[in-house]
C-alpha positions in Angstrom: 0.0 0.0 0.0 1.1 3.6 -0.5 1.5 5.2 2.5 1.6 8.9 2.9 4.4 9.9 4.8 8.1 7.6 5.1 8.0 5.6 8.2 9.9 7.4 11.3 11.6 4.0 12.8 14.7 2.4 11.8 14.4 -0.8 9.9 14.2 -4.5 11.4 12.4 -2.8 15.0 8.8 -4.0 15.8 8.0 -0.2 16.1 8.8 0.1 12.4 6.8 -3.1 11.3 3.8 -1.3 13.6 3.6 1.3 11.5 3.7 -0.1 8.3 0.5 -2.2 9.7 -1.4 1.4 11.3 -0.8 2.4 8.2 -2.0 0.2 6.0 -5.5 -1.0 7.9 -5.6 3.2 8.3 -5.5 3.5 4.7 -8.0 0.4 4.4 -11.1 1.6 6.7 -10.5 4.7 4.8 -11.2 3.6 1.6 -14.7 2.6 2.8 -16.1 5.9 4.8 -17.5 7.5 1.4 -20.6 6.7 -0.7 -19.2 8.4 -3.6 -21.8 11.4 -2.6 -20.2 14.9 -3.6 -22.0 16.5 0.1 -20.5 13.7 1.8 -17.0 14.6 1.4 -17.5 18.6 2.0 -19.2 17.4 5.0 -16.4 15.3 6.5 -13.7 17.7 5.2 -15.8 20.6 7.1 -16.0 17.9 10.4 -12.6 17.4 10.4 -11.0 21.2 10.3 -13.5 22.3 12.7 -13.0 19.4 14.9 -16.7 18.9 15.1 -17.2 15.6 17.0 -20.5 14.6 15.3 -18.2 13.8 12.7 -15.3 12.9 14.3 -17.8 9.8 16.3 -19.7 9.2 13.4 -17.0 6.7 11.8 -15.3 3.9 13.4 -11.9 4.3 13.6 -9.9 1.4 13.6 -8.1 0.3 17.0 -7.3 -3.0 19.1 -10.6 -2.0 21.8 -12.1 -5.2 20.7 -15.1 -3.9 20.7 -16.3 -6.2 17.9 -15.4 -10.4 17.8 -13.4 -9.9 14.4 -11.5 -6.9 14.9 -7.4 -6.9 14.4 -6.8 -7.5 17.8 -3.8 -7.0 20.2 -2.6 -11.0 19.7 -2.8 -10.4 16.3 -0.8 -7.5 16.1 2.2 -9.2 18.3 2.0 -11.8 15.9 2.7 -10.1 12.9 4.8 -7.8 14.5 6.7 -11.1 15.5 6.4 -10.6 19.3 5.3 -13.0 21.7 2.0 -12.5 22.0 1.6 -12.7 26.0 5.2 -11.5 27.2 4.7 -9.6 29.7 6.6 -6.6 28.7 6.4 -3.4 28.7 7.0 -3.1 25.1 3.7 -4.8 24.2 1.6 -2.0 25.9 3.8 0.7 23.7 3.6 -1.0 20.5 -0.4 -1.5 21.2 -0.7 2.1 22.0 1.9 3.2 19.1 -1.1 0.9 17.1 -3.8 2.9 18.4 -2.3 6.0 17.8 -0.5 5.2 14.2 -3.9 4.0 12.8 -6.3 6.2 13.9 -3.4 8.9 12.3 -3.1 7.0 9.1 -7.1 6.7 9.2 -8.0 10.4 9.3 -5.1 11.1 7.0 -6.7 9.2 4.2 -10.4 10.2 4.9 -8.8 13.9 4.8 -7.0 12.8 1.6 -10.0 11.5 -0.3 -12.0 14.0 0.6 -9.7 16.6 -0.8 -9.1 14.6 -4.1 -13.1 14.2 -4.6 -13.3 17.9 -4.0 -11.3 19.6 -6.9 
């Protein structure tokens, strides 16, 4: 997937293979918030400059909450990350919340993005 920006952490670190996965399941949910609706996307764009959390709540951003049975969870992130899933560390906390964070930035990114790009 193309990915907006380069990705911040060096090579071969699990933070670096973190991002490249917020980024990509970002860039996915994204690519399904429009309808293809020309209102829709002056809408969002308008929602997400002014901050205006009836926007902002209205979509579901990805995350590892769990809220839903099938989600990406936290196990599977370790896994693809290559860390043992139930360690014990520290460093599976930061790399879930460096998830959290990473996708929900990648996410809004892209919904920004697309709504720009329909908008010209």
């Amino acid at each position: 997937m193309t990915h907006n920006q380069p990705n911040p952490y060096s090579q071969y670190t699990p933070e670096h293979k973190v991002w490249e996965i917020a980024q990509d399941n970002g860039i996915a949910a994204a690519s399904w918030v429009f309808d293809g609706r020309q209102d829709a996307y002056r809408i969002v764009l308008n929602g997400i400059e002014d901050c205006d959390p009836e926007v902002l709540d209205y979509f579901r951003v990805p995350s590892l909450s769990g809220e839903f049975a099938d989600d990406y969870s936290e196990d599977d992130l370790m896994g693809d990350v290559g860390w043992v899933p139930n360690d014990g560390t520290m460093l599976r906390d930061d790399l879930a919340d460096q998830y959290n964070r990473e996708v929900s930035d990648s996410f809004w990114s892209e919904v920004e993005r697309i709504a720009r790009e329909n908008l010209t």
